[in-house]
N, C-alpha and C positions, 0 to 999 in steps of 0.2 A: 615300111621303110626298107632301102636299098641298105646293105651292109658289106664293107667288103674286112674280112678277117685278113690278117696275114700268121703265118703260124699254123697255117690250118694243118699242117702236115704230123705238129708237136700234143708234146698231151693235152694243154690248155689250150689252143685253136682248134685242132679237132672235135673235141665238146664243146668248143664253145659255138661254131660254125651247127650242130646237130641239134643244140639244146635251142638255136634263135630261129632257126630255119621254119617254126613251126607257128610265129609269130609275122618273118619278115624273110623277105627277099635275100637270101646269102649267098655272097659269093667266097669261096677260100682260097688262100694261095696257100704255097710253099714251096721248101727244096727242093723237092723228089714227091714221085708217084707214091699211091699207096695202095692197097686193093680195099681199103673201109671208105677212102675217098669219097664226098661230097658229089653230088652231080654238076653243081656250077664248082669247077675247079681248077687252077691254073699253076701250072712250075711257073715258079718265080724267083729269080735271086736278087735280093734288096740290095748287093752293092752294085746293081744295073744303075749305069748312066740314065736311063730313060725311064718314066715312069707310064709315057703315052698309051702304051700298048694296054696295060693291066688298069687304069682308067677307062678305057672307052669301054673297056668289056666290062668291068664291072658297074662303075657310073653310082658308086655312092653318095647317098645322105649323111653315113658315117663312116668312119673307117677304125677298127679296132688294134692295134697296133701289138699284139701279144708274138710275134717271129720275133728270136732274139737267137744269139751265140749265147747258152747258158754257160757251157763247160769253161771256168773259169783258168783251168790250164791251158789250154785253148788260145784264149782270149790271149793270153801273157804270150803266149808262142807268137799267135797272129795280130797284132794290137790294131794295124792297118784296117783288116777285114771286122776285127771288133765293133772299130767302131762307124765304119762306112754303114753295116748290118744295122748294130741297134741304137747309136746316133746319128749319120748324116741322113739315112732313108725317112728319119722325120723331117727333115727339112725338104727332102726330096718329094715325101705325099704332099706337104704344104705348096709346093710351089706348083704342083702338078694338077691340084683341085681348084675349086671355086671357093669364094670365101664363107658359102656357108654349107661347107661341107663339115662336119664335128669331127672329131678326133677323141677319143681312149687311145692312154697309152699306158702300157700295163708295165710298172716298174716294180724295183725290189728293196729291201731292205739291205743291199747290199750297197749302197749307195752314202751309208753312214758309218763311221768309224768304229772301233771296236770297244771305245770307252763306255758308250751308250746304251742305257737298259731302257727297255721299252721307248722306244724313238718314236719324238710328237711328229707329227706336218712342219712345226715350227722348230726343231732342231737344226741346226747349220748339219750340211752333207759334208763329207771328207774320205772318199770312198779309198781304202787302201790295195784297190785292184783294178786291174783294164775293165775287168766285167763291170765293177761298178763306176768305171769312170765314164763307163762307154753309156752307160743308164744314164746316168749323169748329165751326158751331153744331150739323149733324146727327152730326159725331164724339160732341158734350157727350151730345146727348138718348140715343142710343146707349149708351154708356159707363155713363151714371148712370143707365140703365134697373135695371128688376128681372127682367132676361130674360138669358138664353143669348144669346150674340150675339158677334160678329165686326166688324171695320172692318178693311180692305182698301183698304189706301193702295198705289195703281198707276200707272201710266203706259202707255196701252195702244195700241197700230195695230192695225187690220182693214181688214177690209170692211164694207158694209154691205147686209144681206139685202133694207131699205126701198130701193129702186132712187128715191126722192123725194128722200133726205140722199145728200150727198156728206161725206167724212172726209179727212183728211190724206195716206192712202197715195194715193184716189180722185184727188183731187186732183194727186198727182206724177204718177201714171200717167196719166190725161185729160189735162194738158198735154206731156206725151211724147209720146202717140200723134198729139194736133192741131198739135206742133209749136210748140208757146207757150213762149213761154223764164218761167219763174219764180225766185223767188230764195229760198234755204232758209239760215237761217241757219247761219256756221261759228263763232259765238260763245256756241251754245246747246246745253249739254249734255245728253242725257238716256239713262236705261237701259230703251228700251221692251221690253214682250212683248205677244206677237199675244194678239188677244181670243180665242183657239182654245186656246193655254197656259195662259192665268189662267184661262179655265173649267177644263180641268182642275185647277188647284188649288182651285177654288171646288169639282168635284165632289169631291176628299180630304178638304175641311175639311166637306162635309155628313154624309162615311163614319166621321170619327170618332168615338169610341163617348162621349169628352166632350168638349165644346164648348170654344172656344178662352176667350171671355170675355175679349179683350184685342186691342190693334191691331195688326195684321202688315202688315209692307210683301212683295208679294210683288210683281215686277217682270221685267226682265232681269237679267239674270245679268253684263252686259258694257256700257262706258260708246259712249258716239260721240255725234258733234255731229249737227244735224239735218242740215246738207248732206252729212257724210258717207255718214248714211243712205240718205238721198235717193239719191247716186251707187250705192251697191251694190244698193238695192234696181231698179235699172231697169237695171243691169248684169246684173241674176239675171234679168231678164225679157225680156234683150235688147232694151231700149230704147232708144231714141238720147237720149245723157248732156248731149248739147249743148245737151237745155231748162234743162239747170238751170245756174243762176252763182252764184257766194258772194253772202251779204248781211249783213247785222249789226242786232241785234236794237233797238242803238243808231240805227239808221233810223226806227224807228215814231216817229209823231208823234200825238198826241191820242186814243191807245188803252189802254186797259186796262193795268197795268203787269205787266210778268210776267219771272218770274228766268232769270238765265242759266242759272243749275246748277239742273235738276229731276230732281237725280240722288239714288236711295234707297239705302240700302243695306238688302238682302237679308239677309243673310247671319243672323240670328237665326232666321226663318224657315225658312232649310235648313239649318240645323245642329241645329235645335230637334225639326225633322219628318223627317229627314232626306231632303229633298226637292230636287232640282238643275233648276236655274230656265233657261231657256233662253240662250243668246248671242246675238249677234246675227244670224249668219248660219244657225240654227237661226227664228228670229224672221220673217226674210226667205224662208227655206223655204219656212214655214208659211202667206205670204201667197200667195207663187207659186202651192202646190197648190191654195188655195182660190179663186185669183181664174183658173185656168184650169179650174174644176171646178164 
């Protein structure tokens, strides 16, 4: 199968573009150059008027849709390019492919209100930020497409292959080793999986023989706050636990608003496929082997 990622330049397309390549045909875009780059590779910026160019060259079976503006201060600054980026450029692959070209498009748990603890497929969405309004709108073009196609509401930690971006585990771990005290919050819930697990669900849901056609939350399997996290993860890597101290999410001041609980629930997804979604210390494994490897 022809594949073309977008994102490839981010932590989640850059693995995910290395991990399929070995199966199928991939092609990856992104922002910017990188020197761990892909051989089939292309700059690309999704708020381009034109899609012609980065179709003919890549000429997908599917198209994986994981580029997005994550940085949700960002997003509030620039709302325009928010959502040109990670909603109208779905409508722009749709209009620029064939009809049975499939679409994944990798959404977030940010896309749902802050009242809600472990959020179904079936919860009404009410996103209280551009980030997630902006998901929001590439959920809609997705959804009310005329294609085979998947959404993939996650929550995800890695690594990152771009040695240029730093990520959130990147992040705990560089101030452990330099000794920098940081603060992670104990008032913010979430159920992440390593970007190494959700690729593998991403490769099951492309081996099915028919397409999902509907939203799956596929995530952790197991809830914890971030500072928790934070602790066992530099505890597994024998790092010294004393950079990190409780904080409260209630500290920020003139940033982006973002929920305590960005916790999903799973469980339709593995009862459905019969498929057993990671824990957390399954999660924190998977960063160990990859960041000593």
């Amino acid at each position: 199968m022809r594949i073309l990622v977008t994102g490839a330049s981010g932590m989640l397309g850059a693995t995910l573009v290395r991990m399929l390549e070995k199966d199928h045909t991939v092609y990856g875009t992104g922002n910017s150059n990188f020197n761990e780059q892909a051989n089939n590779y292309k700059v690309f910026n999704l708020a381009s008027d034109s899609y012609k160019d980065l179709i003919s060259w890549s000429n997908p079976d599917l198209i994986i849709l994981s580029g997005a503006i994550t940085n949700g201060n960002y997003c509030e600054q620039n709302p325009e390019e928010a959502f040109n980026v990670n909603g109208f450029s779905v409508d722009k692959f749709i209009k620029s492919t064939l009809e049975n070209v499939k679409i994944i498009y990798i959404s977030t748990d940010a896309v749902f209100p802050s009242k809600i603890n472990l959020a179904k497929e079936s919860d009404y969405v009410f996103p209280e930020n551009i980030y997630g309004k902006s998901k929001e709108l590439g959920e809609f073009f997705t959804t009310n497409s005329n294609r085979d196609f998947c959404v993939l509401r996650t929550t995800i930690v890695g690594l990152n292959l771009n040695k240029n971006k730093t990520g959130f585990v990147e992040w705990i771990l560089n101030s452990a080793k330099k000794s920098e005290k940081i603060s992670l919050f104990e008032d913010v819930i979430f159920n992440p999986i390593s970007i190494w697990d959700f690729i593998e669900e991403i490769k099951f849901i492309i081996s099915l023989d028919k397409f999902p056609n509907k939203i799956l939350h596929i995530s952790g399997a197991e809830l914890t706050t971030k500072y928790s996290f934070g602790m066992k993860l530099l505890k597994a890597l024998n790092l010294d636990e004393q950079s990190i101290y409780k904080g409260s999410i209630k500290s920020l001041k003139n940033r982006a608003k973002r929920c305590n609980d960005q916790s999903l629930d799973c469980n339709y997804y593995q009862n459905y496929y019969n498929r057993e979604l990671p824990n957390i210390s399954t999660t924190i494994k998977s960063i160990k082997y990859y960041e000593s490897n």
